[in-house]
N, C-alpha and C positions, 0 to 999 in steps of 0.2 A: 408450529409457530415458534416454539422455544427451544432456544439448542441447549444442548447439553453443555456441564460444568468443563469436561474435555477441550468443546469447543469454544470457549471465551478464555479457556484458560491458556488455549495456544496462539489468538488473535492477541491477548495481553501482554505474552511472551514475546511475540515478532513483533506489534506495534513498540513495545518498551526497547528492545535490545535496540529495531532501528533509529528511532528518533536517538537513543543517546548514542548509538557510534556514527550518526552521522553530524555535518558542521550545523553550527548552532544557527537556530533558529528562531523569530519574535514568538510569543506566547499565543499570538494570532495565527499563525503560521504551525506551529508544532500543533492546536486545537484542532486547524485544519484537517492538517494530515492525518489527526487520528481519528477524528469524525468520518473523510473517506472511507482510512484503510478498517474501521471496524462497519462501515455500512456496506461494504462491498463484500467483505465475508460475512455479511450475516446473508448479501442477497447474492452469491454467486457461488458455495460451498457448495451448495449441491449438484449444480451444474461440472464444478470442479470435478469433483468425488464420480460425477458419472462418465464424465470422459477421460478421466487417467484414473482409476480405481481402485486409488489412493483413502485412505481414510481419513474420515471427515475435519480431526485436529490438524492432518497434517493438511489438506487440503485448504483448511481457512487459513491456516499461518500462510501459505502460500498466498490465497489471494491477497490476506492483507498485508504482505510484504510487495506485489505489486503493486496493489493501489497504491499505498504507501509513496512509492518509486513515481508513480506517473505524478503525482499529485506533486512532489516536491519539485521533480522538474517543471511543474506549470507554473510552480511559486518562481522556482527562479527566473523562467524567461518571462513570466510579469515583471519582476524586480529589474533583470536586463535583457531586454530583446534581444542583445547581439548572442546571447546564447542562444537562444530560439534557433534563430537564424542560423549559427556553426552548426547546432545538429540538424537542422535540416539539412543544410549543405552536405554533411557527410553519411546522410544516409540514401543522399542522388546520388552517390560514388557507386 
């Protein structure tokens, strides 16, 4: 049930580095993101670790730098649809 200091210590690292080199975000918004990208590495590490066989720090910073990544693109195309929209367009290419 409890992960190791390892493992909060590399979701800390990728959630912090990404929020501050990415563009600025409401306080509502940055909380978001880090609520995903730390609950997705706490439930998807393992699953990580067993199908690239990777160890478990690097595998959680990994999920939660994607979480991370989905989560802010849902921010934005709430904030403007027409982004939605352009990356769907360019992924029917």
């Amino acid at each position: 049930m409890w992960k190791t200091m390892d493992f909060w210590l590399a979701v800390a690292v990728a959630v912090v580095v990404k929020v501050k080199t990415s563009k600025r975000l409401s306080a509502w918004q940055v909380a978001t993101t880090i609520f995903v990208a730390v609950g997705a590495a706490y439930v998807g590490t393992d699953y990580a670790v067993q199908r690239t066989g990777v160890c478990e720090p690097v595998a959680a910073a990994l999920v939660a730098l994607t979480a991370e990544g989905v989560m802010r693109w849902v921010l934005m195309a709430l904030d403007d649809p027409g982004i939605a929209i352009e990356l769907w367009k360019g992924w029917r290419k």
